[in-house]
N, C-alpha and C positions, 0 to 999 in steps of 0.2 A: 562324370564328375565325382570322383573320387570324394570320401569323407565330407560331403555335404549332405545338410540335414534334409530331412523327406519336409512336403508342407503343410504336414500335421504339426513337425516339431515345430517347426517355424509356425505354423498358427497360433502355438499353447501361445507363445512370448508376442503376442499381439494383445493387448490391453484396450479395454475403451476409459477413455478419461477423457473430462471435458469435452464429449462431445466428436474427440477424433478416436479413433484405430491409434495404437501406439506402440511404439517399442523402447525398452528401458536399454541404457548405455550400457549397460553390465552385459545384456542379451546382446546387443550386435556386437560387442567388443566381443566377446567369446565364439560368434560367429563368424569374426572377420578374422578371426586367430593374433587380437592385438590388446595390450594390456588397457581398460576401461579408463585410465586418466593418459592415455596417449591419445587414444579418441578424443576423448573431450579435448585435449590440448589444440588438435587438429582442427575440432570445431572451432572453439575460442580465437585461431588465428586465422580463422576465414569466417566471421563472424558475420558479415554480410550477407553470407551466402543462407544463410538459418533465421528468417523472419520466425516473431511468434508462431507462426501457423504452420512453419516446417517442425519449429525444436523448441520444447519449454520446460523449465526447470519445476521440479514437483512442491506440492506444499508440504507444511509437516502431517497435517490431516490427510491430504490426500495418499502420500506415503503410507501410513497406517492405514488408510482402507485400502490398501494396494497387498500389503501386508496379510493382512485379514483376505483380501480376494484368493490369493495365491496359497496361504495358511501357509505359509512358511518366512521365517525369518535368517534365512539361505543369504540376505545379501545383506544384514544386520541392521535391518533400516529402522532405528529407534532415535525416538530426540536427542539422547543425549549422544549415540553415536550411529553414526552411518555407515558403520560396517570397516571403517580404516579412512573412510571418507570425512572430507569438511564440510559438505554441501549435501544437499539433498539431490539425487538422480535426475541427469537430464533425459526427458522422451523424446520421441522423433515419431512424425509424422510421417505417411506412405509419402508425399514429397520430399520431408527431411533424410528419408532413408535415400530417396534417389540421388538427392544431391551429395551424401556423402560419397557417393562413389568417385565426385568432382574431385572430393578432398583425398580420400582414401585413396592411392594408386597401387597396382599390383594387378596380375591377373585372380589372386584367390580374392579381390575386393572384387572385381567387375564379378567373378563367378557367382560369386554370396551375394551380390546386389541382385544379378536375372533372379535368384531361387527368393528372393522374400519379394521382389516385385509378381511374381509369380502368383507368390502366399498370398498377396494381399488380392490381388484379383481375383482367384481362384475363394475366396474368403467373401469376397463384395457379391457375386455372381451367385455362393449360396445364401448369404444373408436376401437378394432379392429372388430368388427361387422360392426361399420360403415365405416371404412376405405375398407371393403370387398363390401359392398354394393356400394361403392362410385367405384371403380374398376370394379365390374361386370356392372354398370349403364354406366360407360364410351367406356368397352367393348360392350356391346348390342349398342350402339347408333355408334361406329366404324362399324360393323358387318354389319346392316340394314341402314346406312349413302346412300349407294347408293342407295339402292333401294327404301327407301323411301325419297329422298331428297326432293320430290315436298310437302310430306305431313311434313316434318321436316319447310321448305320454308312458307309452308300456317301457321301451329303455330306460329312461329315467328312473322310472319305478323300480326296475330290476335294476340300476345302479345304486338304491338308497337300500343302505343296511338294512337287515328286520329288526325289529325294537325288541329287546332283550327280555327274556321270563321275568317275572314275579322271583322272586327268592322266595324258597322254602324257610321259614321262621324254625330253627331248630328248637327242642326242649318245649314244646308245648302241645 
């Protein structure tokens, strides 16, 4: 698969908002190699196909913390304008990306859909890895808390700074 993205890049442009995994129109359009208001247009005429919970249009707050999250204003998302845009950025859902594939046809659509279907599992798989490791680290340290509470005690110690000299009063 020639000039497709690895799924690191394809993870950077995964966003969490409201509570989903997301991807902003600008990002898949330039992954799908189609311009970001032919997308949309394609959404818009298979509107059915995009419940809330596939595809939702941003607020102007959440834009600006989106802004801020990213630290770049790359895709000109300010109130008063949207970068060349009228509306503020639609996101998509790990489902809303699938079903664009319905809409999107081509073989470099079907390509760039396996590779961010991919991201996104490969994404879910380490978010619960680490949530396991984070559980079994809190378990061990429950578990061996008593017994080794002098050597948990002396770490501690050795990780709090030492309290700094007295200052020398100069001139006196």
């Amino acid at each position: 698969m020639t000039n497709l993205r690895s799924h690191q890049e394809i993870n950077q442009k995964i966003f969490f908002i409201r509570k989903h995994r997301v991807m902003l129109d600008v990002d898949l359009a330039a992954l799908y190699q189609v311009e970001t208001k032919a997308l949309n247009r394609a959404v818009r005429r298979n509107k059915i196909r995009f419940p809330e919970d596939f595809m939702f249009q941003l607020t102007e707050n959440e834009v600006e913390n989106l802004r801020c999250q990213i630290g770049t204003s790359r895709l000109g998302l300010k109130n008063e304008s949207w970068g060349g845009r009228r509306h503020p950025p639609l996101v998509f859902t790990e489902q809303g990306v699938a079903m664009l594939s319905s809409v999107l046809r081509g073989e470099r659509a079907a390509l760039v859909n396996i590779e961010i279907m991919r991201a996104f599992v490969n994404l879910r798989a380490f978010l619960l890895s680490n949530k396991d490791l984070a559980r079994k680290l809190f378990e061990l340290e429950n578990k061996y808390d008593a017994q080794f509470k002098e050597v948990f005690a002396a770490i501690r110690e050795l990780m709090t700074p030492p309290p700094e000299p007295p200052r020398r009063r100069l001139g006196i």
